[in-house]
Structures are given as C-alpha cells and as structure tokens.
VOBA-1610 file (N, C-alpha, C; in pm, whole numbers, padded with zeros to 5 digits, always signed):
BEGIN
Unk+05042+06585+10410Unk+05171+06537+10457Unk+05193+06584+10600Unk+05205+06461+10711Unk+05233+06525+10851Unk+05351+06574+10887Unk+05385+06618+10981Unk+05525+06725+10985Unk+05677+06631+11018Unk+05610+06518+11034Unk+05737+06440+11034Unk+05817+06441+10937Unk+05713+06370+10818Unk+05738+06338+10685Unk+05783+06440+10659Unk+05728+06552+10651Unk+05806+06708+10571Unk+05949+06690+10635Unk+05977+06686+10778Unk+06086+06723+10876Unk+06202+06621+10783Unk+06108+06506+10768Unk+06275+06402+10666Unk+06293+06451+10556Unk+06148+06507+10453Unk+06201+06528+10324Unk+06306+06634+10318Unk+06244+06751+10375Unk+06328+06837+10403Unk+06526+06879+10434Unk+06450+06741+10528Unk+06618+06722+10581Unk+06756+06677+10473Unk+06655+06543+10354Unk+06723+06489+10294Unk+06786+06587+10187Unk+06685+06680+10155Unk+06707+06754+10067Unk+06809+06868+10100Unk+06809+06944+10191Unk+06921+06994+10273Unk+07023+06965+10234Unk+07082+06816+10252Unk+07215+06767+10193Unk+07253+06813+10080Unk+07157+06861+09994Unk+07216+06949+09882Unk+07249+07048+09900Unk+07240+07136+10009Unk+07289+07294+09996Unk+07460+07302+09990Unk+07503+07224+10052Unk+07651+07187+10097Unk+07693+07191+09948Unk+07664+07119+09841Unk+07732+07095+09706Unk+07622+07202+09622Unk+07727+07208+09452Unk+07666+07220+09364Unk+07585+07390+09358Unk+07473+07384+09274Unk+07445+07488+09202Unk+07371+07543+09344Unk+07290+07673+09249Unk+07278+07800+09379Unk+07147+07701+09416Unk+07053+07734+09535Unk+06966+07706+09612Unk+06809+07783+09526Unk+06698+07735+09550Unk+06562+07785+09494Unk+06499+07781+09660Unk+06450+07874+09659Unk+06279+07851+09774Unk+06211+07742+09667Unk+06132+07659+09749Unk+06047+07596+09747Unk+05992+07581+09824Unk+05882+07530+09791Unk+05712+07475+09859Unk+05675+07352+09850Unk+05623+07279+09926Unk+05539+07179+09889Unk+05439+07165+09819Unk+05343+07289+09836Unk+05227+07311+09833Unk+05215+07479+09716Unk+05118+07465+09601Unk+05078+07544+09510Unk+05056+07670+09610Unk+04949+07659+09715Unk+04866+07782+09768Unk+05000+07801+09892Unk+05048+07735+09943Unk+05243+07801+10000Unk+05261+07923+09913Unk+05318+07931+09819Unk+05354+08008+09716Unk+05261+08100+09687Unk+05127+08066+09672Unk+05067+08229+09612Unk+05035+08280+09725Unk+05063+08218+09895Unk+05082+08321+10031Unk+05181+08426+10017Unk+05270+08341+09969Unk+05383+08382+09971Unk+05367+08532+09912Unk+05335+08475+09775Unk+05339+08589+09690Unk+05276+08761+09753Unk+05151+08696+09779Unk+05052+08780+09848Unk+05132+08913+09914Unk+05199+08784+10029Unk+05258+08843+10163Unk+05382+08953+10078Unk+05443+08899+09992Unk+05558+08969+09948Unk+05502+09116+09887Unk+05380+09120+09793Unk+05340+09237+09722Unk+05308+09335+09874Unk+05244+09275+09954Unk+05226+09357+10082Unk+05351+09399+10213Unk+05479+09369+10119Unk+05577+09369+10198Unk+05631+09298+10295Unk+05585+09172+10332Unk+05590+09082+10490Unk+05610+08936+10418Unk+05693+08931+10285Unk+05690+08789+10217Unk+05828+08744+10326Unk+05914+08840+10381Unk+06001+08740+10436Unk+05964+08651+10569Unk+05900+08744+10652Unk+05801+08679+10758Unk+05729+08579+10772Unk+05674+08548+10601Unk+05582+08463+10597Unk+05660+08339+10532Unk+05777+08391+10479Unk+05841+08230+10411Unk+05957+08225+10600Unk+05988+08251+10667Unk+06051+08223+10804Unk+05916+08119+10880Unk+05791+08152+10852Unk+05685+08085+10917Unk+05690+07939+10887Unk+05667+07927+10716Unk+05690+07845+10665Unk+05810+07712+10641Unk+05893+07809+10661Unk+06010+07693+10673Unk+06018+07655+10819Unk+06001+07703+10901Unk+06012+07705+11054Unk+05864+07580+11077Unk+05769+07586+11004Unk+05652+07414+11019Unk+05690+07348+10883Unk+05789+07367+10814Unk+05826+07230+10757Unk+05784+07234+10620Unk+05716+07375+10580Unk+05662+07314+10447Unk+05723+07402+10331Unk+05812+07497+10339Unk+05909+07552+10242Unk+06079+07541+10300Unk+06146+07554+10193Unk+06288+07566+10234Unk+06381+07577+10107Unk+06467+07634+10179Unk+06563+07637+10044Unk+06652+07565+09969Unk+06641+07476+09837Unk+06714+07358+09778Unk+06772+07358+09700Unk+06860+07269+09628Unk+06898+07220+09495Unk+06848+07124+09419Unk+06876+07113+09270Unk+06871+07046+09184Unk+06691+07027+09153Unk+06613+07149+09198Unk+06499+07172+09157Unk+06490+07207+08988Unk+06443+07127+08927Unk+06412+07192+08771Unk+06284+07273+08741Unk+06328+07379+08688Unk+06232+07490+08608Unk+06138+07406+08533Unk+05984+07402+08549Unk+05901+07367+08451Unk+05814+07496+08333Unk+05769+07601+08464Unk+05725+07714+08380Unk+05655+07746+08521Unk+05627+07904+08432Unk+05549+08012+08512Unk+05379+07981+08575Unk+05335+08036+08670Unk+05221+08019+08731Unk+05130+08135+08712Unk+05225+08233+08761Unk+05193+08352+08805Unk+05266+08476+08768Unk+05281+08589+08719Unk+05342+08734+08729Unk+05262+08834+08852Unk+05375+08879+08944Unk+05322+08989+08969Unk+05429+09092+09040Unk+05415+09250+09032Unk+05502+09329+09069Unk+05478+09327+09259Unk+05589+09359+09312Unk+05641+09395+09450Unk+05765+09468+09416Unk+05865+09429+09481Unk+05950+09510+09427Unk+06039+09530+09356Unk+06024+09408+09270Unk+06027+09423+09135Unk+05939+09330+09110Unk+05996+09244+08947Unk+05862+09182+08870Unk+05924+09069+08941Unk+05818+08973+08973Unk+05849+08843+09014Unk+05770+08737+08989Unk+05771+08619+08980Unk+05686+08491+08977Unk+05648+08375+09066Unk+05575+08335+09067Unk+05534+08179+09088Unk+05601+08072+08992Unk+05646+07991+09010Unk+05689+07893+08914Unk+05675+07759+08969Unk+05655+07628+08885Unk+05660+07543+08902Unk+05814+07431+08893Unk+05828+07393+08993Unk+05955+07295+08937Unk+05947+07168+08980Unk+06014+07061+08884Unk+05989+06972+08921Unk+06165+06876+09025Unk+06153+06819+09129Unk+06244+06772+09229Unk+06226+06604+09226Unk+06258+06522+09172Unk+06257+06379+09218Unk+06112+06348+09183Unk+06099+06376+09067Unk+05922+06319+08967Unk+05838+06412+09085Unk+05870+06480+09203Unk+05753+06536+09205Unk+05694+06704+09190Unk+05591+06759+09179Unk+05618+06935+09139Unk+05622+06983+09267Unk+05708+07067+09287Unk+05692+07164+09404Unk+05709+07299+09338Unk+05677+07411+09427Unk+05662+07585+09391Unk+05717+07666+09439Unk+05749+07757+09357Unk+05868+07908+09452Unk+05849+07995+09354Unk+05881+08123+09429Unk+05886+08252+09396Unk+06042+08256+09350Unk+06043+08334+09206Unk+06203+08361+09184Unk+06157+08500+09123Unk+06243+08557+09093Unk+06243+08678+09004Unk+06346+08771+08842Unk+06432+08616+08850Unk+06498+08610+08738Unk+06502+08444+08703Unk+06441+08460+08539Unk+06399+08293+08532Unk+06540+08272+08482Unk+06513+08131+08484Unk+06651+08033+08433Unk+06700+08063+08328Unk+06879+08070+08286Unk+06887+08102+08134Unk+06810+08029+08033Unk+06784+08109+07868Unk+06718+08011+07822Unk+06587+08004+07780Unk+06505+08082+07932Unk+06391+08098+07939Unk+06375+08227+07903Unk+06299+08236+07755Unk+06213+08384+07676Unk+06115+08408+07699Unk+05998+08244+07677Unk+05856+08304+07678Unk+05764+08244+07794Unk+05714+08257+07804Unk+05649+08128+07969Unk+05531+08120+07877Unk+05455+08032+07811Unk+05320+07968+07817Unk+05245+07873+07918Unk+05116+07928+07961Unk+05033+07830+08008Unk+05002+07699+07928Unk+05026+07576+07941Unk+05026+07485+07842Unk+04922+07382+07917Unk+04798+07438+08051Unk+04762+07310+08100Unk+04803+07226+08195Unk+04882+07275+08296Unk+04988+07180+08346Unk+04857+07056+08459Unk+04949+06931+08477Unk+04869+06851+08528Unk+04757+06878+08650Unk+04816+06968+08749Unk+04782+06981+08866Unk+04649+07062+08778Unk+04662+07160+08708Unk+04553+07214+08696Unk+04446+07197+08628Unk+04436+07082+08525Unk+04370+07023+08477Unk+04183+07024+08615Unk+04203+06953+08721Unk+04059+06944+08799Unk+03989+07090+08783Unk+04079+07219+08724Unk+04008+07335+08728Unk+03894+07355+08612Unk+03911+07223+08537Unk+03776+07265+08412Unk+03618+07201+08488Unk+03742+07109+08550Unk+03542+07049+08676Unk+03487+07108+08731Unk+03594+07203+08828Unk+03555+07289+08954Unk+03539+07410+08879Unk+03554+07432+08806Unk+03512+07626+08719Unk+03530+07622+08602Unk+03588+07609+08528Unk+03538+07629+08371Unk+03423+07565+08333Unk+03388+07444+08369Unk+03282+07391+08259Unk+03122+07449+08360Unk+03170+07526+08484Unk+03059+07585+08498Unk+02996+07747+08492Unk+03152+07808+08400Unk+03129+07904+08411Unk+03046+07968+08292Unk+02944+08033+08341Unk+02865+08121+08214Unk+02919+08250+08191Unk+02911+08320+08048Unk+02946+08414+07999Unk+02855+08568+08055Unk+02902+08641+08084Unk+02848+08759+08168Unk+02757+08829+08072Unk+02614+08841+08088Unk+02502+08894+07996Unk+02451+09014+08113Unk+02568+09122+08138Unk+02455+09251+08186Unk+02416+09216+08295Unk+02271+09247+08308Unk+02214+09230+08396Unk+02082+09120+08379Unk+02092+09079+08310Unk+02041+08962+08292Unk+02096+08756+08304Unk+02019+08726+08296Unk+02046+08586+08331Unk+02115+08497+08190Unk+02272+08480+08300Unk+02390+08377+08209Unk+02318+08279+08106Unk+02370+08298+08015Unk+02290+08137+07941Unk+02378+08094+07887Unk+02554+08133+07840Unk+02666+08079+07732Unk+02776+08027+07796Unk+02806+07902+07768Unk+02911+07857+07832Unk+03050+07941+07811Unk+03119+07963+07915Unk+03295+08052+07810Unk+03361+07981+07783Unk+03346+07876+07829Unk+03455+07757+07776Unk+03419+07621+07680Unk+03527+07638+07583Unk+03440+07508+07467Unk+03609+07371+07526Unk+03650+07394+07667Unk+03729+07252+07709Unk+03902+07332+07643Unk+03916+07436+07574Unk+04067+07453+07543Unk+04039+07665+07542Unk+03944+07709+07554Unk+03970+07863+07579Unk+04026+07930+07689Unk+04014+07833+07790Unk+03983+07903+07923Unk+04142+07789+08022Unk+04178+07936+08061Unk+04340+07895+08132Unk+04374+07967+08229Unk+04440+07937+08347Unk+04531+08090+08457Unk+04648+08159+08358Unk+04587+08253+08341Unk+04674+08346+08254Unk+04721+08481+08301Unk+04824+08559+08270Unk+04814+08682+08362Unk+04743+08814+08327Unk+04703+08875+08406Unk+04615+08996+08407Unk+04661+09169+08442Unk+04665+09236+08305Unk+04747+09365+08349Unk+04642+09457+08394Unk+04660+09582+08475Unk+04577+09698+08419Unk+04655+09768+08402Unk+04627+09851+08298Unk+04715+09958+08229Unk+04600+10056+08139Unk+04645+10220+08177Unk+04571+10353+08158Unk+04434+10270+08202Unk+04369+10253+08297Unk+04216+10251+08317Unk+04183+10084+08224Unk+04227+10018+08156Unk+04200+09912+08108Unk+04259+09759+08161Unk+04192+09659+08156Unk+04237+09540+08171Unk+04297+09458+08049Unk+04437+09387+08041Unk+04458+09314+07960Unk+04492+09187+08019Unk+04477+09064+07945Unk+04453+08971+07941Unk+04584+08860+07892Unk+04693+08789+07924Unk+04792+08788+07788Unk+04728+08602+07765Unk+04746+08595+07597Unk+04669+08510+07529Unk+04778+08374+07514Unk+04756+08284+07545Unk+04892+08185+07536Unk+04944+08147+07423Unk+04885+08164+07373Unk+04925+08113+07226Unk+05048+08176+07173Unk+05041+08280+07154Unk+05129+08428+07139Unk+05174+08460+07196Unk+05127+08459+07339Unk+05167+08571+07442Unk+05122+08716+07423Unk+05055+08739+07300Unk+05025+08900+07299Unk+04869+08934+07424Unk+04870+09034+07434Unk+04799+09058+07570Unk+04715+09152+07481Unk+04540+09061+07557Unk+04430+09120+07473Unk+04331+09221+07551Unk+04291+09318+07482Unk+04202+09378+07552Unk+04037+09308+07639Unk+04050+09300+07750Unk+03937+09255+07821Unk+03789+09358+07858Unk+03697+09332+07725Unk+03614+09400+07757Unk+03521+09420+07870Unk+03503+09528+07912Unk+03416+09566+08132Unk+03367+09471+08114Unk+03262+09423+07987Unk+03124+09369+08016Unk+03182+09219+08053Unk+03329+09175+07996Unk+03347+09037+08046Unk+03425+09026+08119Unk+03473+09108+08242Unk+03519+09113+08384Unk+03430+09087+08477Unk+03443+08953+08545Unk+03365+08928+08611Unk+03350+09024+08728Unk+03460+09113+08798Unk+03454+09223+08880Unk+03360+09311+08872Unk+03322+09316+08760Unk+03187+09420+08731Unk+03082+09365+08690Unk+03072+09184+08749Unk+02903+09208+08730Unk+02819+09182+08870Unk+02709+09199+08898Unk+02621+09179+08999Unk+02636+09018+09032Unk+02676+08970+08994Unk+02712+08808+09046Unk+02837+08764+08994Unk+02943+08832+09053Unk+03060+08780+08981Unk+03102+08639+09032Unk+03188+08578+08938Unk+03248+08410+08948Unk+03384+08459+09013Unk+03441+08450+09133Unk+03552+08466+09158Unk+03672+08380+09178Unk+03759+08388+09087Unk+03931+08319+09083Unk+03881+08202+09203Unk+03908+08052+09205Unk+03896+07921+09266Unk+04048+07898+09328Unk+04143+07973+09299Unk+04283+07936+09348Unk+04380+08099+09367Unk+04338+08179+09366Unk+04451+08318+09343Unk+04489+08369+09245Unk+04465+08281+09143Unk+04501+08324+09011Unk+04449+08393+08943Unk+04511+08464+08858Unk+04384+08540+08710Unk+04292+08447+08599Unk+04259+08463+08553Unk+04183+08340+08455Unk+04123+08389+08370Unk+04129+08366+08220Unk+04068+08398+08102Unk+04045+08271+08015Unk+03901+08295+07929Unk+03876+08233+07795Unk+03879+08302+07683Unk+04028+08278+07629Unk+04024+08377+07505Unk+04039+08291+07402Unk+03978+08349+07241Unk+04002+08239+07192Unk+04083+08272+07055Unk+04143+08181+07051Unk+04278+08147+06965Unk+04315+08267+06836Unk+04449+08307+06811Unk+04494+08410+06727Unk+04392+08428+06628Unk+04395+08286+06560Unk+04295+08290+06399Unk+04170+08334+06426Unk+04055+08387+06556Unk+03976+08388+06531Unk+03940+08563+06603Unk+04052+08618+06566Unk+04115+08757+06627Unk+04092+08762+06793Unk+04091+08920+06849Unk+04127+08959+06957Unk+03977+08939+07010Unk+03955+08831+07133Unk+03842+08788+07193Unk+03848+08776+07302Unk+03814+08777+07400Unk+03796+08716+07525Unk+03650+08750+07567Unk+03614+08571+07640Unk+03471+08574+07634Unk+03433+08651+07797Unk+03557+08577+07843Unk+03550+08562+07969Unk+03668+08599+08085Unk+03669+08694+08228Unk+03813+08714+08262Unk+03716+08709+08438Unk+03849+08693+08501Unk+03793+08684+08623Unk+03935+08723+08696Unk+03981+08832+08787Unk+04121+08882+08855Unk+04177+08797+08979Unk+04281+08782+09006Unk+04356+08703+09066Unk+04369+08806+09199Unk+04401+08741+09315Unk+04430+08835+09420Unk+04513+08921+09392Unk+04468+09023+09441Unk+04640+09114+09453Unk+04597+09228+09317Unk+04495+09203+09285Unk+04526+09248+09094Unk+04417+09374+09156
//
C-alpha cells in the first residue's frame, strides 16, 4: 500500500476519533505490531509507534473489533498482539487489557496464517540429537503460534485446546539443536498434540524477545 492510500485510509478513519467509543492503536501490517512489540519490551515502543504513525502505517481508531490474541508478552506489564477486524479487513495492535468478555484467547488458525504450513510446518523435521531429522512434527493440525513461557530453568508451551501449558522437552527446542529451525514471523511456535493423547510436544521453536 503506497503512502497516499494509507494518508486517505487513515484520514477517513480519523473521523472516528471525534465520536463514540475509546480509540485502539492499530496497524496495517502483522510485522508493524510485533516491531512494535519488540520495541516496547526494550522500552522505546513509544518512539517506534510516533515513527509509524508519522509514515502512515499505524494510528489510533474506532470501531475496530476484537478477533483474538497473536501474541503474549511481558514489558511493563503483560501485554498483547491482537488481531481486529475494521471494515472486512484485519488490522493489528498492542493492548494490554482485552475486551470485556474476553477469558480465554485460543489459536484457532486464523486466515492470514494459514501460508505458515507451506512456508514451515510441512517442512519442519522433528529434532533427533545429533543426528539427521527424518519425522515430520506436523500431521497439518499439531503445529500453531502459540505462546512460550520460561519458568524455574524450564520452557512451557500453552496447548490450544485447553490452554493448559505443557512442558517442552530441551531435546525438542529447536534453540538447542546444532541446526535449529528458527520462528518465520516473531512468533513462538509449537506441535503439540491434542489433550487425549496426553502431555506432548513434538516440536517448539522461541519467538523473539523470549
């Protein structure tokens, strides 16, 4: 989108600050937002969203709807990535208290991220040591951007289904192997697989910042 186009959408959208409910940051753009984020855990998120709105491609609006979470991560306090949707189309912002209403955030797949089973899941192999990959981690529904804790010396993983957060064994952190697969977008990423077949994960790979 050239900066014109942003300069009108922008503008039109503006007309909402004047009326109605409180204002959201937004983005145009997914990787806007996890700068954002970045910049904020490192202290300089206001600098970097002044950059941004100042070439046209974040600003602050109304009548953005909550779709769900992207991302968790602490700065100074807990905060998110979220997706919302504005006039059929998705745009992204950082908030840090979700909408009333909102209890649980699941990863459910969302459209945009769907091209991520082309570009990395369906090529990712399962971490064998020091020896050569041979297992796919993904059977097309294990493998999602999910969030990633560490806590006492361990990595957890949280599982969408549930939401309960699984232990990620070293050997399947991609951080610790001699050829690690690293995060394709900022995000965390796991293949865990489903409640009924207990606490698993084949596969984990850390998101910036983590």
């Amino acid at each position: 989108m050239n900066f014109l186009t942003k300069l009108l959408l922008w503008s039109a959208l503006s007309l909402f600050l004047a009326f109605g409910a409180k204002a959201s940051p937004v983005c145009h753009e997914k990787a806007d937002v996890y700068e954002l984020a970045l910049a904020d855990m490192q202290g300089t998120g206001n600098d970097i969203w002044t950059q941004k709105v100042s070439a046209g491609d974040c600003a602050h609006i109304k009548q953005a709807k909550y779709l769900g979470t992207l991302w968790t991560y602490d700065a100074d306090k807990l905060s998110r990535t979220v997706e919302y949707m504005l006039w059929g189309k998705s745009v992204y912002g950082p908030i840090t208290t979700l909408p009333p209403g909102v209890w649980l955030i699941q990863h459910e797949g969302h459209a945009q991220d769907l091209p991520l089973h082309d570009t990395f899941y369906s090529t990712w192999l399962m971490p064998n040591g020091h020896d050569e990959r041979k297992y796919s981690c993904c059977n097309e529904k294990d493998c999602y951007p999910t969030p990633i804790q560490l806590k006492d010396g361990k990595y957890y993983a949280r599982r969408r289904e549930d939401g309960e957060w699984i232990e990620i064994p070293e050997g399947k952190l991609e951080q610790n192997q001699d050829d690690p697969r690293e995060s394709p977008d900022y995000q965390s990423h796991a293949c865990i697989a489903p409640p009924h077949l207990g606490h698993v994960v084949y596969c984990a790979t850390l998101g910036a910042g983590i």
